[in-house]
Every structure is written in C-alpha cells, then in structure tokens.
MISE-842165 format. One record per residue: residue in three letters; residue number from 1; chain; x negated, y, z of N, C-alpha, C in turn. Coordinates in nm, 4 decimals. Layout:
BEGIN
<tordo ALA NUM A <X Y Z> <X Y Z> <X Y Z>> ...
// end
This chain:
BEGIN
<tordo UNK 1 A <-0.4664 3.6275 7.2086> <-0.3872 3.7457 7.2425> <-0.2907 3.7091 7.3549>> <tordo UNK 2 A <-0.2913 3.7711 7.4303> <-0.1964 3.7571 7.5787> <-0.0275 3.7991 7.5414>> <tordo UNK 3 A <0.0552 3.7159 7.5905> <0.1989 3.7560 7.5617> <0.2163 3.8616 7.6559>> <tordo UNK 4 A <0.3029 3.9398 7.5528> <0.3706 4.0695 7.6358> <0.4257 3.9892 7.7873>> <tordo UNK 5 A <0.3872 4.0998 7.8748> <0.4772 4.0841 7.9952> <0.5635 4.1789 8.0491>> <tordo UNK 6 A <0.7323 4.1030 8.0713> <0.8239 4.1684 8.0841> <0.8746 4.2202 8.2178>> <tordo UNK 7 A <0.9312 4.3170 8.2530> <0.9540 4.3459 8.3589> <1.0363 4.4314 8.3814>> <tordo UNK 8 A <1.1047 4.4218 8.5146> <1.2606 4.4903 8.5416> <1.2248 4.5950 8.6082>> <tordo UNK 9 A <1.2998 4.7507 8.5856> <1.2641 4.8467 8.6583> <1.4579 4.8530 8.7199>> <tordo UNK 10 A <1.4533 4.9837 8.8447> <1.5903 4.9971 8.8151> <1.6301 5.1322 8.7745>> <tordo UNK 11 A <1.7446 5.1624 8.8078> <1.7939 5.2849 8.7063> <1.7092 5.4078 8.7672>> <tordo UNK 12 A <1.6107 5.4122 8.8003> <1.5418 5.5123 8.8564> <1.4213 5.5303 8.8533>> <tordo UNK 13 A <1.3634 5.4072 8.7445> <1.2436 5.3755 8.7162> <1.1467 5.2809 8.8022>> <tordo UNK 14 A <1.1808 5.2469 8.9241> <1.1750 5.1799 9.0554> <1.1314 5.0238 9.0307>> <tordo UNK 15 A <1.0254 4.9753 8.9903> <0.9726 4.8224 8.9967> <1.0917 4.7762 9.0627>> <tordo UNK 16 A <1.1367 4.6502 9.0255> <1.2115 4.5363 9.0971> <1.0937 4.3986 9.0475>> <tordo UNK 17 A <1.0635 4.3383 8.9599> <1.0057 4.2528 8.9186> <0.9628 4.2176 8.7671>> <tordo UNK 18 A <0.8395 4.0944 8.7585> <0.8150 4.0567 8.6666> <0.9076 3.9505 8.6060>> <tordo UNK 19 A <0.9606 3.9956 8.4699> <1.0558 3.8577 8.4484> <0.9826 3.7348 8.3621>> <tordo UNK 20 A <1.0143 3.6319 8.5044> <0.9815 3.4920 8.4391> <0.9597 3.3972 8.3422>> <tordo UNK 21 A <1.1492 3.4248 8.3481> <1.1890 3.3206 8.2170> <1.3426 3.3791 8.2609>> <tordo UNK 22 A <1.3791 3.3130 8.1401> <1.5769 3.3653 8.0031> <1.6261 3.2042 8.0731>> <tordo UNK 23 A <1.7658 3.2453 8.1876> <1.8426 3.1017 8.2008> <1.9696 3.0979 8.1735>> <tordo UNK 24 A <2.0196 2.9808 8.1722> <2.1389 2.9628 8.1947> <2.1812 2.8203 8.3023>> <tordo UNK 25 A <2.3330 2.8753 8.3040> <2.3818 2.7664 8.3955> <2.3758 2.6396 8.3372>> <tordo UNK 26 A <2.2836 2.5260 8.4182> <2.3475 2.3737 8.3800> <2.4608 2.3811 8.2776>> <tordo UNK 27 A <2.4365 2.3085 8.1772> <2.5748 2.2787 8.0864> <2.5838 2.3635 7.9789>> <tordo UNK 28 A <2.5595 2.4830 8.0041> <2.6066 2.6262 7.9065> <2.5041 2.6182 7.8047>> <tordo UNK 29 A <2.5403 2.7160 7.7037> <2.4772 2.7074 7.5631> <2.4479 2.8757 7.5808>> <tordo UNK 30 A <2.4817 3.0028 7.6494> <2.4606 3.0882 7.6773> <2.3727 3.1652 7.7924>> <tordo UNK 31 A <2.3361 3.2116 7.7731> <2.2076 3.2950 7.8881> <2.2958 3.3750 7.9454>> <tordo UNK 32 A <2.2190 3.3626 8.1160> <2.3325 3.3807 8.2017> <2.2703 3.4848 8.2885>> <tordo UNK 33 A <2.1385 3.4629 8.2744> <2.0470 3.5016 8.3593> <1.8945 3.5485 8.3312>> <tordo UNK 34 A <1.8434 3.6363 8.4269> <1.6620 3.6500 8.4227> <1.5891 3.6293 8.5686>> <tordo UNK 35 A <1.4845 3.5276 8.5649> <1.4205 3.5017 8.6645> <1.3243 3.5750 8.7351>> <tordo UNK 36 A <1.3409 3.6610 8.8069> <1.2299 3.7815 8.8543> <1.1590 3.7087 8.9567>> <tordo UNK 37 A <0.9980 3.7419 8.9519> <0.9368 3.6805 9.0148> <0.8782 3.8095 9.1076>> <tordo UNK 38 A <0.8568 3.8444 9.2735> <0.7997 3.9520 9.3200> <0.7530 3.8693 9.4396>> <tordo UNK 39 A <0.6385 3.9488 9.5172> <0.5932 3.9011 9.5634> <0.5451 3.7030 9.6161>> <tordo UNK 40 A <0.5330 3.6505 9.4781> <0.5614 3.4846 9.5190> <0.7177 3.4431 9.4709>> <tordo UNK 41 A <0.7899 3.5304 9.4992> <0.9389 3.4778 9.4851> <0.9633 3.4972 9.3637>> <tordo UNK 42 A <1.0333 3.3557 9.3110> <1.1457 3.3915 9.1925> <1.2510 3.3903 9.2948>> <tordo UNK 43 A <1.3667 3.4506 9.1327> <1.5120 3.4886 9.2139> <1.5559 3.5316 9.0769>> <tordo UNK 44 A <1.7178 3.4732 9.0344> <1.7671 3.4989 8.9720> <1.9186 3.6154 8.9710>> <tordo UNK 45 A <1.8280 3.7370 8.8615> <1.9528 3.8383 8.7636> <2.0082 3.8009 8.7493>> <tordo UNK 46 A <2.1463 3.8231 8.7567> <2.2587 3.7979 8.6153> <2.2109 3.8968 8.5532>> <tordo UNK 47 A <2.2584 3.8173 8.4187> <2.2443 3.9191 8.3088> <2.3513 4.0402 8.2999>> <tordo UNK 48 A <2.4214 4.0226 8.3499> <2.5018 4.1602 8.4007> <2.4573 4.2699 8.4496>> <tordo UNK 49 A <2.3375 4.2792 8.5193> <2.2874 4.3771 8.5747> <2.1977 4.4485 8.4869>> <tordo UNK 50 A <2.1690 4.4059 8.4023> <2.0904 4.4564 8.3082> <2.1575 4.6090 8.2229>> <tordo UNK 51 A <2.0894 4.7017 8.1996> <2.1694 4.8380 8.1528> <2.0825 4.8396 8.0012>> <tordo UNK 52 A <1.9629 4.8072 7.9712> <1.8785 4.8113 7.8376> <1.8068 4.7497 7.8777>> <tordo UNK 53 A <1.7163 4.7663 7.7387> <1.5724 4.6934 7.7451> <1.5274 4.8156 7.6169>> <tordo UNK 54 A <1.3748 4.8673 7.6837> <1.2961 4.9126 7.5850> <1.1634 4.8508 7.5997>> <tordo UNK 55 A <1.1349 4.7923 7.4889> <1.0112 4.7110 7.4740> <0.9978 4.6422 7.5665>> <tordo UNK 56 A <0.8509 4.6299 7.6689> <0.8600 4.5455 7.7370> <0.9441 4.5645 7.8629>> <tordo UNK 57 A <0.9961 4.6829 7.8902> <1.0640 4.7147 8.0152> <1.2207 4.6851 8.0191>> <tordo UNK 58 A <1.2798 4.6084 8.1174> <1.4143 4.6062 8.1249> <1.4374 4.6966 8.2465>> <tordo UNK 59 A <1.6075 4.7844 8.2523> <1.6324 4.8969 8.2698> <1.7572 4.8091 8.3472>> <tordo UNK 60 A <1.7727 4.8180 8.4892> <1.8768 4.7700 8.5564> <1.9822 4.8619 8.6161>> <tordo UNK 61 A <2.0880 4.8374 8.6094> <2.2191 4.9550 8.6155> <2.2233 4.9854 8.7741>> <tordo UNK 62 A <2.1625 4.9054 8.8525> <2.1389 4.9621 8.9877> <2.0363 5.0419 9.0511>> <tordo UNK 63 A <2.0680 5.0150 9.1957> <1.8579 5.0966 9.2612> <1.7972 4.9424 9.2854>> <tordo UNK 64 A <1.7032 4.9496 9.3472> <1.5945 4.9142 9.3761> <1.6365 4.7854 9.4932>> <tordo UNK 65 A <1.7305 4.8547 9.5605> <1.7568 4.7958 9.7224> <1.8720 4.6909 9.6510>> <tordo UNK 66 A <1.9147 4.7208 9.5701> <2.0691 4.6413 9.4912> <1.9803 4.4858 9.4828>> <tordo UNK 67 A <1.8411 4.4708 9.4787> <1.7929 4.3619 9.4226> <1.6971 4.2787 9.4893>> <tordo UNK 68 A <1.7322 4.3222 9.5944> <1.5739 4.2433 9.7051> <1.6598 4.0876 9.7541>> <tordo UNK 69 A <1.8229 4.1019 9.7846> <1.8841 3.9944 9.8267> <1.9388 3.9086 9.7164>> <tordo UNK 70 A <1.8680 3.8878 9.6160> <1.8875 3.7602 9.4931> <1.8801 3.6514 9.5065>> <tordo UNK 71 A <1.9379 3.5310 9.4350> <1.9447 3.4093 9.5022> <1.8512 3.3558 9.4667>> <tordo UNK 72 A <1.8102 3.2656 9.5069> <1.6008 3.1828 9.5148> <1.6592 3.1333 9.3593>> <tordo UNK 73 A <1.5400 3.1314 9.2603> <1.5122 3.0558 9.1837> <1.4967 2.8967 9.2030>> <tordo UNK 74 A <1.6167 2.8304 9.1528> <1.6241 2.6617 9.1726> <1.6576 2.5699 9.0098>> <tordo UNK 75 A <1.4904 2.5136 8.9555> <1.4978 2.4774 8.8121> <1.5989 2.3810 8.8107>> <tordo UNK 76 A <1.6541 2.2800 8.8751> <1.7587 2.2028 8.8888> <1.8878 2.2611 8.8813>> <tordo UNK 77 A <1.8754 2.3727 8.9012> <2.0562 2.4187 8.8858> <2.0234 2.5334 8.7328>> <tordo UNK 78 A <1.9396 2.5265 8.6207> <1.9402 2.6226 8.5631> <1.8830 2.5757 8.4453>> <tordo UNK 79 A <1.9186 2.5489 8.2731> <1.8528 2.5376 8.1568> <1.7239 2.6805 8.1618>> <tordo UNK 80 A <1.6050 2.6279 8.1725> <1.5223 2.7375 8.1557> <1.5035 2.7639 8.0121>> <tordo UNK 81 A <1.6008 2.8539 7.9781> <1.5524 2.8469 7.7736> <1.4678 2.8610 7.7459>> <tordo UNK 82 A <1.3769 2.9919 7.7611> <1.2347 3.0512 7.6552> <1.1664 2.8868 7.7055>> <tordo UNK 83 A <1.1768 2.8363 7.7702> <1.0412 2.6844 7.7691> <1.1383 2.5883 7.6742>> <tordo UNK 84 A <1.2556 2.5728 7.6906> <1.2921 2.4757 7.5244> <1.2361 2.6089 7.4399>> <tordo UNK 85 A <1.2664 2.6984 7.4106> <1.2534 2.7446 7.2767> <1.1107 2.7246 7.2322>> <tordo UNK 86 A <0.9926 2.7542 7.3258> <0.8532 2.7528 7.3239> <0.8636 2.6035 7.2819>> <tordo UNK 87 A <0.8971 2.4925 7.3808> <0.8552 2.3697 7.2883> <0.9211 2.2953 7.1701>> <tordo UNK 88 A <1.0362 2.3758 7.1649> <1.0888 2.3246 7.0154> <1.0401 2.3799 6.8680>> <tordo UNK 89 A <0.9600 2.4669 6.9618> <0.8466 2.5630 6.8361> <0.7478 2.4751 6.8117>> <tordo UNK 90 A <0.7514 2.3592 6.7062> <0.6018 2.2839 6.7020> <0.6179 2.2966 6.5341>> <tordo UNK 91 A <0.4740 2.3259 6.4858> <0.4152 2.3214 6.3668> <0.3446 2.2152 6.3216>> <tordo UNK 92 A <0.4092 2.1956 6.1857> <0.4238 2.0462 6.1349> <0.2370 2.0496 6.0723>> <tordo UNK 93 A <0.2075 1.9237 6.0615> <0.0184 1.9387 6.1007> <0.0091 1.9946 5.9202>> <tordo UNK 94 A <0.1087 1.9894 5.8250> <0.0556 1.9953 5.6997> <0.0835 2.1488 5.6259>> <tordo UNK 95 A <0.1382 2.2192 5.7730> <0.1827 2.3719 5.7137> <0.0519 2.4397 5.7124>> <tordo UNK 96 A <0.0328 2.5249 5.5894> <-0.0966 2.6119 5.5322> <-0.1082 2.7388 5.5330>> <tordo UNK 97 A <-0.1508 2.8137 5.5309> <-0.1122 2.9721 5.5365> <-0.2175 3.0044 5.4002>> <tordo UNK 98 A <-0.1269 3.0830 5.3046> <-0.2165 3.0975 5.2067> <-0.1729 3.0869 5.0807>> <tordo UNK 99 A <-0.2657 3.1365 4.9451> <-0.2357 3.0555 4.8581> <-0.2766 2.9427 4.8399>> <tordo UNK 100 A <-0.1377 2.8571 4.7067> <-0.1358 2.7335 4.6750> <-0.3127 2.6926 4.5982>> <tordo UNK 101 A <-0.3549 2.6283 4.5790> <-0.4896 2.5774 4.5111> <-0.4495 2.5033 4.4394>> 
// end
C-alpha cells in the first residue's frame, strides 16, 4: 500500500507543493517546519504558515505567490523528524499478530 501523499495548497486552493518531510531546527525537540518539494526544489515552511490540515491536504494562510521565494532545503541545518520517527519504528523479530497457541 503506498503512503498517503501530502500536500500544501494556499488559501485559495492554489497548489504550492508536495510536502517532503516534518523539521526542525538543529538542537530543538520541536517542529519548526515543512519541506515542500516543487518542481525539483525542496524549500522550507515554517510551520507558521500553515492555516489547517484536512486529510491529506494542508491549507496555507497565504496565496500562492507568498511561497515561490522559500529558503532551499539544507539537511545539515535541520533534524528531519518523520525519518527518526520511521527508523525508530523497528519491530522486535518475536512480535506475533494473533491468538496465543
């Protein structure tokens, strides 16, 4: 089964991008940010700009044009969370699904 894919519209329904990946700043324990990827480019949201999320669509409090000049996506300046969370997700080899026998 294919993971949902997420993506930013703006307040007008207006594509801005597919989102990447959930960051934060070096150091922080909080999400700071979303990595939109468009044409080839990532480029990082603040999470400030964000107005909702319904299902897979996120809903941005601006237009369209508010978001073309974002700063380049750089993995060195940014904890990429959802990839710790994905690999701290490991299943231990003796877990069963089922009943006991």
């Amino acid at each position: 089964m294919p993971e949902p894919r997420f993506y930013a519209v703006d307040r007008e329904g207006q594509y801005v991008g597919e989102v990447a990946h959930v960051v934060a700043e070096r150091g922080e324990r909080r999400a700071s940010g979303l990595v939109l990827q468009k044409n080839g480019n990532e480029m990082v949201l603040p999470l400030s700009a964000v107005q909702s999320a319904e299902g897979a669509r996120i809903v941005l409090r601006g237009e369209a044009g508010q978001y073309r000049e974002l700063p380049p996506f750089y993995r060195a300046g940014y904890r990429v969370i959802d990839e710790e969370l994905e690999a701290s997700m490991e299943i231990d080899e003796d877990f069963q699904i089922g009943a006991e026998e």
